[in-house]
Each structure stands twice: as structure tokens, then as C-alpha cells.
C-alpha positions as CSV (number, residue, x, y, z in Angstrom):
1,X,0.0,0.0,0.0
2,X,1.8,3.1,-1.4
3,X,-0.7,5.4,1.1
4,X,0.2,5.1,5.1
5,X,-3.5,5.9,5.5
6,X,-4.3,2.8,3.6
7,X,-2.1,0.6,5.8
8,X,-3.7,2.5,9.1
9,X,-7.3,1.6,7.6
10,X,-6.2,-1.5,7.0
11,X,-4.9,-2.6,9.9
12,X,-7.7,-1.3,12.1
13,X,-9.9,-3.2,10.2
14,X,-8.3,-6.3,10.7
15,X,-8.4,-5.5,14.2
16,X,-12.1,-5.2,14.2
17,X,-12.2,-1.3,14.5
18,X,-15.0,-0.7,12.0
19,X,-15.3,3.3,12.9
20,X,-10.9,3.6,12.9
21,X,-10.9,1.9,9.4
22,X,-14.0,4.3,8.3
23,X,-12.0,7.0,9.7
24,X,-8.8,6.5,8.0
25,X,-10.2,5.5,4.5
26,X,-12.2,8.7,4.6
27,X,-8.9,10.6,4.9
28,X,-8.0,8.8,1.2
29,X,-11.0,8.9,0.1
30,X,-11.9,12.9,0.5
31,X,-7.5,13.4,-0.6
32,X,-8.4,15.2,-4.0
33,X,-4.6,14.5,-4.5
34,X,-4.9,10.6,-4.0
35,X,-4.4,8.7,-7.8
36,X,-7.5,6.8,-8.3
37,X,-6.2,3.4,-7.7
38,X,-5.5,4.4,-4.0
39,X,-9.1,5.8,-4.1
40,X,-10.5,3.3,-5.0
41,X,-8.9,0.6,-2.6
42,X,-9.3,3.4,0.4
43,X,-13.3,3.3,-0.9
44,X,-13.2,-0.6,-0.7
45,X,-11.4,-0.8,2.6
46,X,-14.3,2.0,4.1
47,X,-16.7,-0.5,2.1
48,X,-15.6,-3.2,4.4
49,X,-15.7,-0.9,7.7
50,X,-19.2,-0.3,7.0
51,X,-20.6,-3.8,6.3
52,X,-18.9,-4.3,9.4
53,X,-20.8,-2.0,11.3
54,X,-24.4,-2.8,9.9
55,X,-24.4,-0.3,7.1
56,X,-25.0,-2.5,3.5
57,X,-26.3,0.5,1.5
58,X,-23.0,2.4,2.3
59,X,-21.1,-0.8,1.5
60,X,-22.4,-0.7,-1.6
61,X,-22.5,2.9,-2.4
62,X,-18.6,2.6,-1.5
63,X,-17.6,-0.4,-3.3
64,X,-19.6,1.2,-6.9
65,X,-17.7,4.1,-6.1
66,X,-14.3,2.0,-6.0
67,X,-15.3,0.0,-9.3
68,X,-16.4,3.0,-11.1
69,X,-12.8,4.4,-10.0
70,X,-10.9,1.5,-10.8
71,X,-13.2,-0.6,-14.0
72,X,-10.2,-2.9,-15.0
73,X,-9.6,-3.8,-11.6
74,X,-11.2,-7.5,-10.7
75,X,-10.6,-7.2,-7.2
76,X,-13.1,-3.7,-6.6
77,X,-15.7,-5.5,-9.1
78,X,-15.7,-8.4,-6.6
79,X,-16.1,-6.4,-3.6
80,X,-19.0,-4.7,-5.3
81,X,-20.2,-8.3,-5.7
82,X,-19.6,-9.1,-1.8
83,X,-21.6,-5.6,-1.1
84,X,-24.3,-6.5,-2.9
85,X,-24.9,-9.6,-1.7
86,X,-24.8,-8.9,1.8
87,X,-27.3,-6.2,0.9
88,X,-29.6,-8.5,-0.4
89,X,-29.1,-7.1,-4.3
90,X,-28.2,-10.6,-6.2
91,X,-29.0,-8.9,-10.0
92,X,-26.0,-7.1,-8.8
93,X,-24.1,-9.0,-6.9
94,X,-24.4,-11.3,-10.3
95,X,-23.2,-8.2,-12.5
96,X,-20.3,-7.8,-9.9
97,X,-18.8,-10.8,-9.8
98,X,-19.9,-11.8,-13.6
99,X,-17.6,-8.7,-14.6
100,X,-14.6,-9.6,-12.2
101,X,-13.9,-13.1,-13.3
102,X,-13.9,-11.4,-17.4
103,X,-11.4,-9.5,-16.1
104,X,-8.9,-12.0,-14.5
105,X,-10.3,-15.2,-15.3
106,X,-8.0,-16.9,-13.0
107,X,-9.4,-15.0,-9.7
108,X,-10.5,-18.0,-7.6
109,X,-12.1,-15.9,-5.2
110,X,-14.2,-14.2,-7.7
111,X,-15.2,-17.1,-9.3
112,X,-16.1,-18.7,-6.0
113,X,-18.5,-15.9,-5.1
114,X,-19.8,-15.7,-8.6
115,X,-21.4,-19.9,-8.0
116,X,-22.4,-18.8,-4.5
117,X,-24.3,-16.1,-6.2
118,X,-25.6,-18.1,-9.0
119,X,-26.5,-21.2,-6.5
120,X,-28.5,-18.3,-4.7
121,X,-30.3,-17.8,-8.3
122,X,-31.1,-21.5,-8.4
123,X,-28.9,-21.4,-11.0
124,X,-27.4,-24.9,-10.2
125,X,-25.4,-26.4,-13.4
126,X,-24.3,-22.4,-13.9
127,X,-22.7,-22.9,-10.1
128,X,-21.2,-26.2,-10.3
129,X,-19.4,-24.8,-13.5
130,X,-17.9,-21.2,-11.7
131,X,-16.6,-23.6,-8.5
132,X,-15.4,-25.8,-11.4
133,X,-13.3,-22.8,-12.6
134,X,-12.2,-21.7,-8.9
135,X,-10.5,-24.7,-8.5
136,X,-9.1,-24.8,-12.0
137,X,-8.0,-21.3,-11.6
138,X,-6.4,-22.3,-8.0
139,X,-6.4,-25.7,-7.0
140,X,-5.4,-24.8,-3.5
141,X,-8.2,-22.5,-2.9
142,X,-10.0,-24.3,-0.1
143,X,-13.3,-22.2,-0.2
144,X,-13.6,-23.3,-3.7
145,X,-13.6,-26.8,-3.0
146,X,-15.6,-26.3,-0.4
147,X,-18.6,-24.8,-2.6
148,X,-17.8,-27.5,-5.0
149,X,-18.4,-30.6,-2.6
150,X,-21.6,-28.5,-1.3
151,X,-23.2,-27.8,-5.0
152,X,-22.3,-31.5,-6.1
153,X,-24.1,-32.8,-3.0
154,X,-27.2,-30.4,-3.5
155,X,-27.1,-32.3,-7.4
156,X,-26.8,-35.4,-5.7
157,X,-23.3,-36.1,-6.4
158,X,-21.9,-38.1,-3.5
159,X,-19.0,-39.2,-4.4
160,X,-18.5,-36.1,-6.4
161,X,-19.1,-34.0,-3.6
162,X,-17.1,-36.3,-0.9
163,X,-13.9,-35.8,-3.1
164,X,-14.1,-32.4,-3.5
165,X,-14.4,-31.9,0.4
166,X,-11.2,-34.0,0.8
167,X,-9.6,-31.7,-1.6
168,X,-10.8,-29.0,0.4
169,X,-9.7,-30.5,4.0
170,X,-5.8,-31.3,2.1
């Protein structure tokens, strides 16, 4: 993090200190002088602070603000994603996520959250196919597996299911 700010917001919310990480975002955020990358990660850092503290619309208003900013970067399109769906919005949280993993098709995270959103849609086969390409994209990412074995099971894969949860647990 090329901002000290950043860094401070950071590590307060790590620390669980929802209002210091607001705090010290804001700083970055409201720094006319600030490049828009550092924006736009200080905006998805405050993003956090607030979903932290109960506050999903100003997630969300936060983490469009950091993507709108920063629209080539995969990671502020998937916290849009995580924003929205904490806030209930899944069209969105569909968009969000949809838009990161065009943008770095080998984001495992973003993939990951893109099947839990489309499992959430009942959009089963669509699911099993984004964990399919988490685990593709990293096949140590244990929260991928994870989905896996749970979307194979809901399909009635067993045995499908039971080795992707070992994968998961290696």
C-alpha cells in the first residue's frame, strides 16, 4: 500500500475497529490529490468498515464508487459483488462478480462468489461450473472446493461431492 493511510485503515480493520478503518479510509478517500487506484482501494477498505458495522447500502454505495474508479480492476468489481450480496441485491451481486472473473479469469475468489451467487439464483449447473473454474484457476483455494463438494451434493453427487471436500480439507 503506497498510502500510510491505507495501511492504518487496514490494519484497524483487521483488528475489528470498523469506525478507525472508516475514519482512515475517509482521509484517502476525500485526498483530491490521492491517484484513483488508491481511491478506489481506500473506498473498498471503508466498504468493508461499514458492512462491518451494519451499514449494507453504504457498503455498496462505497464499493460502486471504487469500481467505477478503478473498471479494470477485478478485485473492486468483486467487492462490489460481496456488497451487494450482503445487501440482499443478487442482479447485482451477479453483475459484480460476472464482470470480475472477465477480467482476471484466474481469480478464484471471484469465481467462488460468482457460483455462491448463481446457486442463490437457483442457477445450479451455472454454479457447479464457476466452483469448477475456482479450482481450475487455484487448486489450492479451499473455499472453492468447499462450494464444490456443497453444489455436487445439492445435485446429488456423492462421491463427487465427498472428493471435492477432501480436496478442500488437504
Amino acid at each position: 500500500m503506497s498510502d500510510p493511510r491505507l495501511a492504518t485503515a487496514q490494519r484497524a480493520l483487521d483488528a475489528g475497529d470498523a469506525a478507525g478503518a472508516s475514519r482512515a479510509a475517509a482521509a484517502v478517500v476525500d485526498d483530491a490529490r490521492a491517484a484513483a487506484p488508491v481511491r478506489s482501494l481506500a473506498l473498498r477498505i471503508r466498504a468493508e468498515a461499514r458492512a462491518m458495522s451494519g451499514d449494507a447500502a453504504g457498503a455498496v454505495d462505497d464499493a460502486r464508487r471504487a469500481a467505477e474508479l478503478a473498471p479494470a480492476d477485478a478485485r473492486a468489481w468483486n467487492s462490489l459483488g460481496i456488497a451487494a450480496a450482503d445487501a440482499g441485491d443478487g442482479a447485482l451481486a451477479l453483475e459484480a462478480f460476472g464482470r470480475a472473473t472477465r477480467l482476471d479469469p484466474s481469480y478464484a475468489r471471484a469465481w467462488s462468489n460468482l457460483g455462491n451467487a448463481l446457486r442463490g439464483a437457483g442457477r445450479r449447473a451455472d454454479a457447479l461450473a464457476a466452483f469448477g473454474r475456482a479450482v481450475a484457476a487455484d487448486p489450492k483455494y479451499a473455499f472453492g472446493w468447499t462450494n464444490l463438494a456443497v453444489a455436487r451434493r445439492d445435485d446429488g453427487d456423492d462421491a463427487g461431492a465427498r472428493v471435492a471436500a477432501e480436496r478442500a480439507l488437504a
